[in-house]
Backbone as JSON, one array per atom type, in Angstrom:
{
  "sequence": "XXXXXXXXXXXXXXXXXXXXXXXXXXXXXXXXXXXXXXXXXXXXXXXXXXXXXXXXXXXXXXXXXXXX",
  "N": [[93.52, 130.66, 92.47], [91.12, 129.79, 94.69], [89.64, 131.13, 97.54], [88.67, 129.46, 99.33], [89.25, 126.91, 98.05], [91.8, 126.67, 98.88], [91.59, 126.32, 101.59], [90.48, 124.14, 101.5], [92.23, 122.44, 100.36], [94.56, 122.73, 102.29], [93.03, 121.26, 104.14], [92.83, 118.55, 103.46], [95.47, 117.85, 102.81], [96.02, 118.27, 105.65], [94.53, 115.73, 106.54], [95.55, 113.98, 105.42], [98.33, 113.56, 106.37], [98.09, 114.02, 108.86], [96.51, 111.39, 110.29], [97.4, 108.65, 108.7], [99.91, 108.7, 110.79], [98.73, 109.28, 113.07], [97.16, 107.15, 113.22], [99.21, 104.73, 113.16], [101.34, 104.93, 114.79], [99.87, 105.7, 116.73], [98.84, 102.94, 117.21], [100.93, 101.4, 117.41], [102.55, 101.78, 118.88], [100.48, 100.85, 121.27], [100.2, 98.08, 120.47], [102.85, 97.59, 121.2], [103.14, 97.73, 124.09], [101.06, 95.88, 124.9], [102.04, 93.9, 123.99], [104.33, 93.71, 125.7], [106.61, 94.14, 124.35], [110.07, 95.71, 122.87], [110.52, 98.78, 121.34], [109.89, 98.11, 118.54], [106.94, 97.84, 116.88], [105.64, 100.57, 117.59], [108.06, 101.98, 115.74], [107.89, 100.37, 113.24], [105.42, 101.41, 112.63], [105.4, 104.13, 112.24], [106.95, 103.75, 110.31], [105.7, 102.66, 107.7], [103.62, 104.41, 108.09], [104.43, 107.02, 107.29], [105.48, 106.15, 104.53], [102.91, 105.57, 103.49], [101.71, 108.3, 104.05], [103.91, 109.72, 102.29], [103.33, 108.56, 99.28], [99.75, 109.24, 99.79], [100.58, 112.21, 99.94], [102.13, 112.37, 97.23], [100.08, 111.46, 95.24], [97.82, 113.16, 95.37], [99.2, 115.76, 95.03], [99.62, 115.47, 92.0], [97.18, 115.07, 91.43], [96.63, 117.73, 91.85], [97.99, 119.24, 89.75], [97.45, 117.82, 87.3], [94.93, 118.67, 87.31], [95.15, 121.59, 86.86]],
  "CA": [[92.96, 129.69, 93.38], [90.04, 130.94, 95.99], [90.09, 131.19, 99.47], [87.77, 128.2, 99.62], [90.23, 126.01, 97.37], [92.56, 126.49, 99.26], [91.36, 125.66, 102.85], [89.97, 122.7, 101.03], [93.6, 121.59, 100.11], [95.13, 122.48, 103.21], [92.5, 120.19, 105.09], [93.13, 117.06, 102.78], [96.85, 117.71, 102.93], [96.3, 117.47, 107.28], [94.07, 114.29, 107.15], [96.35, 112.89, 104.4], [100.02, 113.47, 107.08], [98.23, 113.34, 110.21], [95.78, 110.18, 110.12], [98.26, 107.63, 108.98], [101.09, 109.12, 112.13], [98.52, 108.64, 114.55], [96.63, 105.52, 113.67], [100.15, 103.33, 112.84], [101.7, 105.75, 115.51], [99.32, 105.13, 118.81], [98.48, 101.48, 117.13], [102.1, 100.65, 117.14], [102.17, 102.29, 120.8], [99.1, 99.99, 121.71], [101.02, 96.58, 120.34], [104.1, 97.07, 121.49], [102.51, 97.56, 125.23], [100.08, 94.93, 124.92], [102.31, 92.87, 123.7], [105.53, 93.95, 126.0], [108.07, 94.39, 123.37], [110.75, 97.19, 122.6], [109.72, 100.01, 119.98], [109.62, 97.52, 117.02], [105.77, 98.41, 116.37], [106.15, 101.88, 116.9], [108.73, 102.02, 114.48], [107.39, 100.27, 111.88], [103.98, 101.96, 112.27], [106.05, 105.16, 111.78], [107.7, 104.01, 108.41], [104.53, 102.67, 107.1], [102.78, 106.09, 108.29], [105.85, 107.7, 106.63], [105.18, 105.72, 103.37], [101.72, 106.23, 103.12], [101.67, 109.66, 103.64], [104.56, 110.26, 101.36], [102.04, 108.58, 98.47], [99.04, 110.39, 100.03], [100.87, 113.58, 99.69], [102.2, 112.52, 95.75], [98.63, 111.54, 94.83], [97.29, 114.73, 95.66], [100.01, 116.9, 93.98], [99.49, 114.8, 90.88], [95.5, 115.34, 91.05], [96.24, 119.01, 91.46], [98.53, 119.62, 88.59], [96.42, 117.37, 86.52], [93.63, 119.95, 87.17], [95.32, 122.99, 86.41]],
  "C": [[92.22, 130.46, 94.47], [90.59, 130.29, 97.28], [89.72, 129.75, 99.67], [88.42, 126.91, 99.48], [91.3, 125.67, 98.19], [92.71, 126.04, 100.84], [91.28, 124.55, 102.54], [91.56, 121.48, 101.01], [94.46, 121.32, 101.19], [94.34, 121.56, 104.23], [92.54, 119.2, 104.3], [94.45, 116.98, 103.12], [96.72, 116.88, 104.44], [95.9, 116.41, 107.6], [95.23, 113.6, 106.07], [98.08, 112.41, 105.31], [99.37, 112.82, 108.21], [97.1, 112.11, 110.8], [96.96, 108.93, 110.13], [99.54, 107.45, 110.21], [100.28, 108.49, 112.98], [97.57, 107.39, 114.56], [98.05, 104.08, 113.9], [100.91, 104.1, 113.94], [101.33, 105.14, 117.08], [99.02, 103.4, 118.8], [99.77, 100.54, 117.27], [102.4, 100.64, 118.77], [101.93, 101.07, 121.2], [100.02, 98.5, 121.71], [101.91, 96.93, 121.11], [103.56, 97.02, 123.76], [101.74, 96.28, 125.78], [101.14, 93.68, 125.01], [103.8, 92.78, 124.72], [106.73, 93.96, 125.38], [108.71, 95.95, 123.58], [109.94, 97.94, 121.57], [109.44, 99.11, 118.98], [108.31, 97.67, 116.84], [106.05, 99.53, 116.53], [107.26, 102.46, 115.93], [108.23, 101.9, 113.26], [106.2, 101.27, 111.91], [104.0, 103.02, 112.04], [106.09, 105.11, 110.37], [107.08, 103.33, 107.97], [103.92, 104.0, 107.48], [103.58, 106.73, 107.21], [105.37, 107.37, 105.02], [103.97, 106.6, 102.64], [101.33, 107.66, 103.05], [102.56, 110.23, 102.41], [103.79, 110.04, 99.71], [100.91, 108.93, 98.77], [99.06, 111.67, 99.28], [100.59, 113.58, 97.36], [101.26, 112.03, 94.86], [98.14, 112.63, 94.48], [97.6, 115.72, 94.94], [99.69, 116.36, 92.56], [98.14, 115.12, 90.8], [95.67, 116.91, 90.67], [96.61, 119.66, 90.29], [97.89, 119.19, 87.31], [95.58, 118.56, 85.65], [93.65, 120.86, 86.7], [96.02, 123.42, 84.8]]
}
């Protein structure tokens, strides 16, 4: 695997973890402020982030093994 390949993977990997954290993350933030509630949006918008990244991630590994 080249040098190139492999930056490539490690920058899909970081938008694939850290995208869904901080949109369901600061958006859960955002509601629960807006809306004056306890954490219940930031929570969930965690374990949906959580989710999605965890299929993100096993997408990805599955494309790469595919490949090779």
């Amino acid at each position: 695997m080249g040098l190139m390949l492999s930056l490539r993977l490690a920058w899909n990997l970081g938008f694939i973890i850290a995208v869904p954290v901080a949109v369901f993350g600061f958006g859960g933030a955002y509601l629960d402020k807006y809306l004056q509630t306890t954490p219940i949006f930031v929570i969930t918008g965690f374990v949906l982030a959580i989710v999605l990244t965890v299929i993100g991630v096993y997408r990805k590994v599955k494309e790469i093994l595919g490949a090779s």
